[in-house]
C-alpha positions, 0 to 999 in steps of 0.5 A: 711951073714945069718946064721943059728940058734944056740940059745937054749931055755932057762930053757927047756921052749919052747920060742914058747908058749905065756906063755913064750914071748921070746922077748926083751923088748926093752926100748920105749916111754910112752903109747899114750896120748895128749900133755898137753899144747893143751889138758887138763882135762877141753878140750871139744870135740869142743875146740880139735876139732878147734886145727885141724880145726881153721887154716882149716876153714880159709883156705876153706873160702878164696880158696872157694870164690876166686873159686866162683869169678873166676867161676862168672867172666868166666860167664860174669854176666849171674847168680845172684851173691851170697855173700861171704861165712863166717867162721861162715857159713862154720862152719855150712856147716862142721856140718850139713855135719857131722850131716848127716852121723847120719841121712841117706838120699837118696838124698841130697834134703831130708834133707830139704824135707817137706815130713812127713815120711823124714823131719828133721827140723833141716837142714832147721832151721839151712841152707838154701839148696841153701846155703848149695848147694853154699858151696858144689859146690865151696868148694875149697882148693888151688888158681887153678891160683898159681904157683905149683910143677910140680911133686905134683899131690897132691897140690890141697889138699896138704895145707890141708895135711900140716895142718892136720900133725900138731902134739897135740899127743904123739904116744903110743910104738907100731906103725902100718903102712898100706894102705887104700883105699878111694872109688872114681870111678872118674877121676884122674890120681892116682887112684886105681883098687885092684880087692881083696880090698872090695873098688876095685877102689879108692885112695890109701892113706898109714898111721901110727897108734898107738895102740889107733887107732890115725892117726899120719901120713899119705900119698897118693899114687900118682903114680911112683916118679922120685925123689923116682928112683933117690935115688935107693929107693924101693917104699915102702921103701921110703913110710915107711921112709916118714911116720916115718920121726917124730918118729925117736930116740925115741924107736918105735916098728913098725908092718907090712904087707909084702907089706912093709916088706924088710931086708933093710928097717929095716936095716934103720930103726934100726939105727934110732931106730925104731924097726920092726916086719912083715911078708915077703916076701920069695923071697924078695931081702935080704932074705936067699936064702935057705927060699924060697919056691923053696927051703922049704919042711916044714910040720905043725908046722917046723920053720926055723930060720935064723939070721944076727946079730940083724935080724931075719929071719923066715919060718913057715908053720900052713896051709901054709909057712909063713915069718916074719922079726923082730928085736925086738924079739930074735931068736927062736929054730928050730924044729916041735912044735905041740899039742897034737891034732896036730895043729902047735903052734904059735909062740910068735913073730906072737902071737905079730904081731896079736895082735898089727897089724890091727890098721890102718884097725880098725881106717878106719872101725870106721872113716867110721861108720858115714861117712861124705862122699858125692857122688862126682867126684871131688877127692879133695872133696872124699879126703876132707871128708875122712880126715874130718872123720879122724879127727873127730876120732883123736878128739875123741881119743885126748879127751879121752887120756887126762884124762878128763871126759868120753864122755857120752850121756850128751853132745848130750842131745839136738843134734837137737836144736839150730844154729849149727854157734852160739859160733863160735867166742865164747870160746867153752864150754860143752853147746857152744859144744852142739849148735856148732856141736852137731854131734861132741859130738855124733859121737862115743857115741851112745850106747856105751862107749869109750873103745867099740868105741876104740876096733871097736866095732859099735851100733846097727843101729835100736837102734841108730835111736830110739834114734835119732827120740826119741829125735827129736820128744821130741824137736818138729823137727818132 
């Protein structure tokens, strides 16, 4: 039962203002750092980055030429059959696809142009186009011939899905869950049309970031779930279940948006300890009936606050009425609370929610700033390089919270010489990461440090170009 609050501030301080948190600091984990028996102070970028993608590689090289022989064979022998494809050029696929997010064509053929004003030298020296172009087309994840749940529109990808949730990294107190969306106007059964998304058609994909913008969880959209009815779960109810089924009893704080927010979910959530600030819904199923908008007559700056034993149910209007549900702060007054010049005052427990929310929004815009992606209609590939992108910035975020030395420009000094498959099999060092996948090392570096990279902040694109062609021209590739 909801009740109305009592609590009087304490010391005459207004439990409102930032200066006076009024908050329960409630015992959580450490602060988000890589787990030591995967990533040392001696790990390069190219010995986390295989944590991910040695077990994946594997996996893309066999599902990609039982692909290709089973399309060989359906042709009766009418084209020239091509040899298997290796790891160590599937390694070389993976780096020419990362290195082209930095050096921006019109289309794919330019890469290996002739032309003066587009060449590069290095795609042609380091893979032929027909082979890059044989490794595209029949890039495949899963054997389309086994046996499958009927029910997982996902099972194309799902093993890779699988591999990707393993875990080298502890997650930092505060945690975050959102929903992003993965541009794709082809044809599949789950896609998406949010006409006030910037990306009005795609894949809806939902993740749990940590304050350091880690990815630690993640889940597709796909659609109304019969199992999901069964168990008289909302859908995102079971969403936020799924996604926090690995951090549970350990003391998470966890934020969200009130797509997700609901009384039940975070009366769940708290007997996992899991703890749970958001926005809400007025009119959600469980909320107090006298905080709905029928109901409410709030002027700038009146709060009204209702409680149910730990929970805290709140209504506050700046512009407009706004909801929030949290059981991580205590309770505060009721009143009008405006300055001098009569703006409403914020109130700490949305001072907060602002500062911790949007790390899923932040990983997603950094993910994409050098994309990998290709313009393709088959969703398996779009979901492929977006995950690629993803782990590309775990990577860097792993390497940077180990303790090891800084990302610096010194690991991408010669990004555009030597065969991006040499030292494959090899032990990976500093030089092996520099030959290997130069486009690892530079993918966050170029002007800018890692704490601008962690805070979203982007380089200038000229300047990055400068560079680029500066180094290119002193290595002769141009």
């Amino acid at each position: 039962m909801w009740q109305v609050n009592s609590h009087n501030p304490r010391s005459g301080h207004c439990p409102l203002t930032p200066d006076c948190v009024y908050c329960t600091h409630l015992p959580g984990p450490p602060k988000g750092k890589a787990v030591r028996q995967h990533v040392t102070v001696q790990s390069t970028p190219l010995s986390v980055l295989m944590l991910f993608f040695r077990e994946i590689i594997t996996l893309l090289v066999v599902e990609t030429n039982r692909y290709y022989h089973d399309c060989f064979d359906s042709t009766d022998g009418q084209h020239h059959p091509q040899r298997d494809v290796t790891e160590a050029e599937m390694f070389v696929f993976l780096a020419l696809t990362l290195q082209m997010g930095h050096t921006i064509q019109g289309k794919l053929e330019d890469y290996w142009t002739k032309l003066k004003q587009l060449c590069c030298a290095f795609y042609r020296q380091t893979m032929a186009h027909s082979r890059f172009y044989h490794i595209l087309r029949f890039l495949h994840f899963a054997d389309n011939n086994r046996t499958v749940d009927s029910h997982d529109r996902l099972w194309k990808i799902r093993d890779l899905f699988e591999i990707l949730r393993t875990k080298f990294y502890n997650p930092s107190e505060h945690l975050v869950v959102d929903e992003v969306t993965v541009k794709f106007k082809g044809r599949v059964i789950f896609k998406q049309y949010i006409p006030k998304k910037h990306k009005h058609f795609g894949i809806k994909m939902y993740k749990l970031c940590d304050a350091n913008n880690y990815t630690y969880d993640m889940d597709a959209y796909l659609g109304k779930d019969g199992q999901r009815v069964a168990q008289q779960l909302t859908a995102t109810h079971a969403t936020v279940t799924n996604l926090t089924r690995r951090v549970e009893g350990v003391g998470h704080k966890l934020y969200m948006d009130n797509f997700f927010s609901s009384p039940d979910l975070y009366d769940d959530l708290i007997q996992k300890k899991i703890y749970c600030c958001g926005t809400v819904r007025l009119n959600r199923r469980g909320m107090p009936k006298d905080l709905k908008h029928k109901t409410l007559r709030l002027k700038r700056g009146d709060i009204r606050v209702r409680t149910r034993g730990d929970l805290t149910a709140v209504a506050w209007r700046d512009k407009r009425d706004m909801g929030m549900l949290t059981n991580i702060h205590d309770p505060s007054s009721e009143g009008n609370f405006q300055d001098e010049h009569g703006n409403a005052i914020k109130p700490a427990f949305v001072a907060d929610y602002n500062r911790h929310m949007g790390c899923v929004d932040k990983a997603d815009r950094m993910a994409n700033g050098y994309t990998s992606s290709h313009r393709t209609w088959k969703w398996t590939k779009k979901l492929f390089f977006h995950l690629l992108d993803m782990t590309i910035l775990n990577t860097y975020i792993l390497l940077s919270t180990c303790g090891g030395k800084k990302i610096s420009q010194r690991f991408s000094t010669h990004p555009c010489q030597g065969d991006a498959g040499k030292g494959w099999a090899q032990t990976p060092t500093i030089q092996g990461c520099r030959e290997t996948c130069p486009c690892i090392c530079e993918h966050y570096q170029i002007g800018y440090t890692p704490q601008q990279a962690l805070a979203g902040m982007k380089p200038d694109q000229e300047a990055m170009s400068r560079v680029f062609r500066a180094r290119c021209n002193a290595n002769g590739d141009v």
